[in-house]
N, C-alpha and C positions, 0 to 999 in steps of 0.2 A: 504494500500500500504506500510508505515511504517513498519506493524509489520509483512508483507513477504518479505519485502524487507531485518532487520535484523534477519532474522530467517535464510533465506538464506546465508547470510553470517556468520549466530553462527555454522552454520554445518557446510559450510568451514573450520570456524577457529577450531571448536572441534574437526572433525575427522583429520586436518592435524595435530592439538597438540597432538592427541593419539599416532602417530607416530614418535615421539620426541622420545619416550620410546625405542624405538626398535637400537640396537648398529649402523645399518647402512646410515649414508646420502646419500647414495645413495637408499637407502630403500624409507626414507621420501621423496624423491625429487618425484621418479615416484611416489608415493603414490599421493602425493597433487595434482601430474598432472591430474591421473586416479580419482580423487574425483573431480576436477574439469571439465573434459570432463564428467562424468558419471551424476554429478547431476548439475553443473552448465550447457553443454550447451545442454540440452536434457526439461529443466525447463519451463514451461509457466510460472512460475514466473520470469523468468529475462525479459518478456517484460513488467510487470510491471513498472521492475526498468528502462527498457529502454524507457518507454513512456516517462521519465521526460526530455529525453533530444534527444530522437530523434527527426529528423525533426528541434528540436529547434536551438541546438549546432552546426547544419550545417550552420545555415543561422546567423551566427556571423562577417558573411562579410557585415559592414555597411558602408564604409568610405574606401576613396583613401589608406589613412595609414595601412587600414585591408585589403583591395584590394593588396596591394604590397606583401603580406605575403601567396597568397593562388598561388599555379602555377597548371593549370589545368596540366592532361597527354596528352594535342593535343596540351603545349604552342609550339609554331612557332618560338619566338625569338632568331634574329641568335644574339651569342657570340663571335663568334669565335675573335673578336679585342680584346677581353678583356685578359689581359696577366694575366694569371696563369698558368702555366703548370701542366698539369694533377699527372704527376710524386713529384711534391711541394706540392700540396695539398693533395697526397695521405699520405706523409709524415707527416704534418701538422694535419689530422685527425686521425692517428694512435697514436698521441702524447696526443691529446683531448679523446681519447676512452682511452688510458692509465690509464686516470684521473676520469675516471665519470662512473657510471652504465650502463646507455643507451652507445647501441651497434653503435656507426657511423663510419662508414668503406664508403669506398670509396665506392662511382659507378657512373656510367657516367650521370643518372640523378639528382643526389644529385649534383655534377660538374656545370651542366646546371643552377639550380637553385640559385646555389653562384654565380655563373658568370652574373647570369640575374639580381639580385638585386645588383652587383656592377655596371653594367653598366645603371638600370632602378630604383633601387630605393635608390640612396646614398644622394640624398637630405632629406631624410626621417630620417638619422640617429643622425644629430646635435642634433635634438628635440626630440630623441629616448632617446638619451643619456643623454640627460639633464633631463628628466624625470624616468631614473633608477638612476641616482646620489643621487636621492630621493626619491623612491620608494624599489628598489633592496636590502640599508640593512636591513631596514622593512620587508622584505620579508624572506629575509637570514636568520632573527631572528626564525622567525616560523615555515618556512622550517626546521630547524636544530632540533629545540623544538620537532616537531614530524616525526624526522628519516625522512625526503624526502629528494632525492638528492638537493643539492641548485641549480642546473642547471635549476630545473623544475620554477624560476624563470620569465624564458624568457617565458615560457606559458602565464604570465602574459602580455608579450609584444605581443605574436601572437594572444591572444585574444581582446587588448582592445588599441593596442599602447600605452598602461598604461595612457587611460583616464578613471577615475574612474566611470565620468557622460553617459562613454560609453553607448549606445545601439543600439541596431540593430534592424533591421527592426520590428523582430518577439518579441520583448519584451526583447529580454535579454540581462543583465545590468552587469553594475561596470568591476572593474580589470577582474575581473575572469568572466564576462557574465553569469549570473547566470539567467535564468530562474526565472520567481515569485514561481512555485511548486518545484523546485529542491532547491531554497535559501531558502524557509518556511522549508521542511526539514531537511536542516543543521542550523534548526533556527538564516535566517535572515528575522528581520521584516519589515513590509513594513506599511507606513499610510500616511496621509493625510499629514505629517510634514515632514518623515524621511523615507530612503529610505536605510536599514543596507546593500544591494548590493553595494552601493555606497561608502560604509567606508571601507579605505583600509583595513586597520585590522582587524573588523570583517569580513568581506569577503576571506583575507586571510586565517584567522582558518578555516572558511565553507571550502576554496579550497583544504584544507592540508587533513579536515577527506574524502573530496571525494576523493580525490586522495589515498589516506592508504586504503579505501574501496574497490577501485578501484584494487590496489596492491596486495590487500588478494583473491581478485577472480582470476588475474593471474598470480603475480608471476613474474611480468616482468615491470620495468619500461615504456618501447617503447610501450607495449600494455594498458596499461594505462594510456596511454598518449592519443595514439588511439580513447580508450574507452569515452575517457573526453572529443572528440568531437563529434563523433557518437554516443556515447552509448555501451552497454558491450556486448546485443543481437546482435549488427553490427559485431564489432570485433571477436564474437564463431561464426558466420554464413561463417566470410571470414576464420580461422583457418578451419573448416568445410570443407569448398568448396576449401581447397586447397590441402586439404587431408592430414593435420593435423600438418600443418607447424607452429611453434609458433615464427619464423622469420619475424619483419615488414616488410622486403624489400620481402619476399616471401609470405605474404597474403596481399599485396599492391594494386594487380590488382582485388582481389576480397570484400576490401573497399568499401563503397560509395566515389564517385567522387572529394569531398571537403575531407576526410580526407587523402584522397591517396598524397595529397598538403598540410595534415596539418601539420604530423609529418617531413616532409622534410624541411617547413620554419622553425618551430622547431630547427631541425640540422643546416640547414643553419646559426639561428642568433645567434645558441652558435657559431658556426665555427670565425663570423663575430666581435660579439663579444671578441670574444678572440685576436682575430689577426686583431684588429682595429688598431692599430699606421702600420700596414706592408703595410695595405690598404688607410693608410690617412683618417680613419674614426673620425673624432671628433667631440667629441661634446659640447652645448655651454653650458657655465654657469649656474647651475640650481639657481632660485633666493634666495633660504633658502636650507637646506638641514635638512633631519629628525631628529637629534638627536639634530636641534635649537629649536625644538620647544615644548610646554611643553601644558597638559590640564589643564582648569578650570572647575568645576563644576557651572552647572547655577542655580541660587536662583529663579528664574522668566522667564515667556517666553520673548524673550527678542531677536528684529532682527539685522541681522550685520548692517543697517544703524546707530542703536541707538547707537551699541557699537564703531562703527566707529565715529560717533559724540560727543563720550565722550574720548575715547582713545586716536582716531588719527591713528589708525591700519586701512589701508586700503581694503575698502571692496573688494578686486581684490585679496586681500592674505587670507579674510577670508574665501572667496569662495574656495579658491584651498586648503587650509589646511580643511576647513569642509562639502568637495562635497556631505555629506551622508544628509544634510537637503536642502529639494527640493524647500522650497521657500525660501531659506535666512533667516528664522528663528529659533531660538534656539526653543524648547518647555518645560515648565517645567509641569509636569504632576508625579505626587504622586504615587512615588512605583517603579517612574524607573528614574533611572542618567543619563542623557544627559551634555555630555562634549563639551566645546568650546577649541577648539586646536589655538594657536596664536602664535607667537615667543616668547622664551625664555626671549629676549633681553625686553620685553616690558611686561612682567607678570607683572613687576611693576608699571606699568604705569594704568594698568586694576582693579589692586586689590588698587589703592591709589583711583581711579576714581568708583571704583563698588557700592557704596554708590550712587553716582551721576545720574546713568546708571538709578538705578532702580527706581529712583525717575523721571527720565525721562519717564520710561515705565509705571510707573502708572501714569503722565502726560498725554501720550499719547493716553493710553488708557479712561482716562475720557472724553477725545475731539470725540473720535470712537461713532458713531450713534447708540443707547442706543434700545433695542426692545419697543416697547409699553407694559403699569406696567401688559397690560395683554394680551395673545396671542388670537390669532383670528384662528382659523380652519376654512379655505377658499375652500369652492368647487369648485369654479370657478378658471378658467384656463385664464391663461393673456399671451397675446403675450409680447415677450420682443423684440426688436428691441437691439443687438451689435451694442455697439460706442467704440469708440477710445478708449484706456486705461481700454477696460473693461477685466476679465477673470472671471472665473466659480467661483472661490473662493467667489470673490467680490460681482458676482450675487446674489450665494448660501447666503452669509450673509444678502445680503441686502435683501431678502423676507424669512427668517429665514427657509430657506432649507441646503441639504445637497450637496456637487458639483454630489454623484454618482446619485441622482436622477435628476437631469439635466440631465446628462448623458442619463438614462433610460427615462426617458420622449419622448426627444427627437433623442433616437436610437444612441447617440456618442459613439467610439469607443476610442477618444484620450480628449485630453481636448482642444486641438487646437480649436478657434475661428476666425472667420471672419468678419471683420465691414459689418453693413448690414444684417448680419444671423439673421434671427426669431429665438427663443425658444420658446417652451409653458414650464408656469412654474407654479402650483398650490401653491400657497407662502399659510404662513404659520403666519405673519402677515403683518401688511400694513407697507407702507414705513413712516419714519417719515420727514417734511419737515426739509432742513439746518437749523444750529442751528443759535441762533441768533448774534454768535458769528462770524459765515462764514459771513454773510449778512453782518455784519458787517465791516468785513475786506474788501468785493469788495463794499462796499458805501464811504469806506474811500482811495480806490487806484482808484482813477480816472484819474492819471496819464499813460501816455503811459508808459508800461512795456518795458523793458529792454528784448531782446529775445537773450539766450544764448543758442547755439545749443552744446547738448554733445559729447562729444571728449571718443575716447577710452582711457579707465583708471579712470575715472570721476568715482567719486562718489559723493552725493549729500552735505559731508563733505566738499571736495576738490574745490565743486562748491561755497560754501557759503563762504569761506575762500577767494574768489576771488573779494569779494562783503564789503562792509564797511557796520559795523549792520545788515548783514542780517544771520539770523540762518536756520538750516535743517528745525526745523519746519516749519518756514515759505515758503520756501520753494514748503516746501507738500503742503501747504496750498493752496496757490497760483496755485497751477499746479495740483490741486488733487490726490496727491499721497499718496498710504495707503501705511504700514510702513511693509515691509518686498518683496517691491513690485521692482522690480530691473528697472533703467533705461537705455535704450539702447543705442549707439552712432547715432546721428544722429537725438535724438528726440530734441522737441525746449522746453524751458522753458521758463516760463515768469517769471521776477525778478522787483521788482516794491525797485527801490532805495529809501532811509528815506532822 
C-alpha cells in the first residue's frame, strides 16, 4: 500500500515539475489539472490510499464538543434571534479570504452554521480557547516549517476539540484523529506504553506531511481539507459527479454527509475565531502555556506517581503535558528517547531530585512480585474471576502473559473490564504467594484504618502530605496499588496512622 500509495504521488509530482520548464503558468496550471483528473481520479490505486481513512475519518464525531462542530444539511435550527446581519458578515469574511488561501465567501448556509454555534454552542468556546492558548503556537510552528496555511490549525480543533487522548468510537486518536494504519504510515508508533497519536508534536509533523500529500494530488487547500476527512477517492468521485467543479461549495452536495458539515465548521471556527472579542467569545486561563515548558530525557522507566513523589510536580500537569504515555509511565527501552515534558519553572527541582527518583524506582521495583527462578509452560486453562482494582496489565503480569493474549483468549475487543467477568487465561507461571514483607505490614496494622475518599486533583503525593509519616509507598501498600496505576475520585483508601 506504501509503495502505491508514493508512486502515485512521485508521478504527480514529476510530471507537474516537467512542466515548470515550459515559459507559460498558465500552461502548468491546466497541465497538473489534466495529470490529475487523467491519472489520479481514473486510478484503482487511490482506493488504496483511500481505505486508510474512509469510513474511519467520518466517524470522528465522539463527544458533545465534536458533536457541536459537524451540522448535518437537514439541521432545523431556527437562528433567526441571533443578530448578525447577513450584509456584516459578508463583509467580515471577504476580509478573512483576503488573508488566507482557503476560499470563504459568503453563503447562506455557511451564515446558518455561524449563527447556530453562537447561539448553541458558545459555552464550548472558554475551554476551546484555553486549550489553543497552548496548543495553537505548537502548531503554528510546524505549520509554517512545512508551507501549510496556519489557518489549517483549527482542523486541529474540528477534529479533536484539541484533546490529544481524543478518540472516537472507530479507533481514531490524538489532535489530529489518526487512524492506527494511516498514523503507522506517517510513522507514528503505537505499544503497550506509548501511544505517538497522542503527542502533540509528533502527531502534528504526521498531520502537516498528510496534509502536503494531500495538497500535491489537488492543488487546493479546501479540497484537502475535504480529503483529510473523507479521503481523496471521496473528494475525485464528488468533482466527478459534479461535472468537474473543483469548487467546495459546488461539489458539496455530492460529498458524503459528515464532510459536507466538515469543511463548513472549518470556516465557521476560523470566522469565530477571528472575531471572538465582537462576539464576546472568551476564553479562560490556560494553566501553563507551551513555551513554559521544557523536556527531560528519562534514564529509567520511571511512573508520574514516583516523579510526583520526589518533585512535587503534580501528577494532573504531568498527565496533560505527556498524554502520549497510556498508563502514566515513562518507559526507558534501548535504542529509543523517550522524553518527560514538565514546567520550565521546576527542571530544577527534577534534575536536583533525579538521583532520588531513581533510586526510588529501583526501590520499587525490588518490592514488584519477582517470577519463579524458573518458568513453568502450563497447558491448563484457569478461570480468573475480575475484582476491584484489577486490569489486563496486572493480570497479564501476574501469570507471566501478555494483555493481547487475554484479549485473544477471550475474544476482547477493548481492554475495558468488569468486576465479576470470567477470563480463561493459560499462565505461563504460577503465582507467587505475598511476600513476607506485605504479611507483615497487615499483622502489624491492626488498627482501624483511617478511610480517605479521593477528591479531584488528588494524587497519591498530595494525599500522603495530608497525613503525619505517612509516604506514597505506603500508601500503595496498604490499598494495593501498583505504581503507574492512576486513582480515580471517589475511590476510598485506607491510611493506617503511626
Amino acid at each position: 500500500m506504501k509503495k502505491t500509495y508514493f508512486l502515485v504521488l512521485f508521478t504527480l509530482s514529476t510530471l507537474a515539475f516537467s512542466q515548470v520548464k515550459k515559459d507559460s503558468t498558465t500552461v502548468v496550471k491546466d497541465s497538473v489539472k489534466q495529470v490529475q483528473q487523467d491519472v489520479l481520479y481514473t486510478s484503482k490505486d487511490i482506493a488504496l490510499i483511500d481505505s486508510l481513512v474512509l469510513e474511519n475519518q467520518l466517524q470522528s464525531v465522539f463527544m458533545d464538543e465534536i458533536r457541536a462542530y459537524y451540522i448535518s444539511n437537514t439541521d432545523t435550527t431556527d437562528v433567526s434571534e441571533v443578530a448578525l446581519g447577513a450584509s456584516l458578515l459578508k463583509e467580515r469574511l471577504a476580509k478573512i479570504n483576503e488573508t488566507t488561501p482557503f476560499h470563504l465567501a459568503y453563503n447562506p448556509a455557511l451564515e446558518k452554521i455561524i449563527k447556530s454555534y453562537l447561539k448553541n454552542r458558545r459555552k464550548y468556546y472558554p475551554n476551546f480557547m484555553a486549550r489553543a492558548a497552548y496548543y495553537f503556537p505548537m502548531i503554528e510552528k510546524y505549520l509554517d516549517q512545512y508551507d501549510i496555511p496556519l489557518e489549517m490549525k483549527y482542523l486541529a480543533l474540528v477534529e479533536s476539540a484539541l484533546k490529544p487522548k481524543a478518540k472516537s468510537r472507530v479507533g481514531a486518536t490524538g489532535l489530529w484523529q489518526f487512524m492506527y494504519p494511516t498514523g503507522k504510515q506517517y510513522k507514528l508508533k503505537v505499544s503497550s506504553y506509548v501511544d505517538e497519536r497522542q503527542d502533540p508534536l509528533k502527531a502534528t509533523i504526521a498531520a502537516c506531511n498528510y496534509l502536503n500529500d494531500l495538497y500535491k494530488i489537488f492543488g487546493d487547500w479546501d479540497l484537502a481539507l475535504a480529503a483529510y476527512n473523507s479521503g481523496p477517492g471521496n473528494v475525485s468521485k464528488a468533482i466527478r459527479r459534479s461535472g468537474g467543479y473543483k469548487n467546495y461549495w459546488n461539489i458539496r452536495p455530492y460529498l458524503p454527509r459528515e464532510t459536507a458539515g466538515y469543511v463548513p465548521a472549518f470556516y465557521a471556527t476560523m470566522y469565530l475565531f477571528t472575531y471572538a472579542q465582537e462576539h464576546q467569545l472568551t476564553g479562560s486561563a490556560p494553566s501553563i502555556h507551551f513555551f513554559e515548558t521544557d523536556t527531560i530525557h528519562i534514564k529509567k522507566t520511571v511512573s508520574f506517581d514516583q516523579i510526583t513523589e520526589q518533585t512535587g510536580i503534580e501528577t494532573a500537569m504531568l498527565q496533560f503535558l505527556n498524554p502520549e504515555y497510556k498508563l502514566d509511565i515513562i518507559p526507558f527501552i534501548k535504542g529509543k528517547e523517550y522524553t518527560l515534558r514538565i514546567p520550565k519553572k521546576q527542571a530544577d527541582v527534577f534534575l536536583k531530585n533525579e538521583t532520588k527518583l531513581y533510586a526510588l524506582v529501583d526501590a520499587d521495583a525490588a518490592k514488584r512480585e519477582k517470577p519463579l527462578p524458573q518458568y513453568f509452560e502450563m497447558d491448563k486453562r484457569i478461570r480468573y474471576r475480575v475484582k476491584n482494582g484489577d486490569y489486563l496489565g496486572k493480570i497479564a503480569y501476574k501469570y507471566g502473559v501478555r494483555v493481547s493474549d487475554i484479549k485473544r483468549w477471550n475474544g476482547l475487543k477493548n481492554t475495558n473490564l468488569k468486576i465479576g467477568q470470567r477470563l480463561s487465561i493459560y499462565p505461563k507461571r504460577l503465582r507467587v504467594p505475598k511476600s513476607s514483607k506485605t504479611s507483615a505490614i497487615n499483622n502489624t496494622t491492626k488498627e482501624t484504618p483511617t478511610i480517605y475518599i479521593v477528591k479531584k486533583g488528588d494524587s497519591l503525593w498530595t494525599i500522603a502530605k495530608k497525613f503525619k509519616k505517612v509516604s506514597v509507598n505506603q500508601i500503595k501498600e496498604w490499598n494495593n496499588i501498583w505504581s503507574g496505576k492512576t486513582i480515580q475520585p471517589g475511590k476510598k483508601l485506607k491510611i493506617f496512622k503511626s
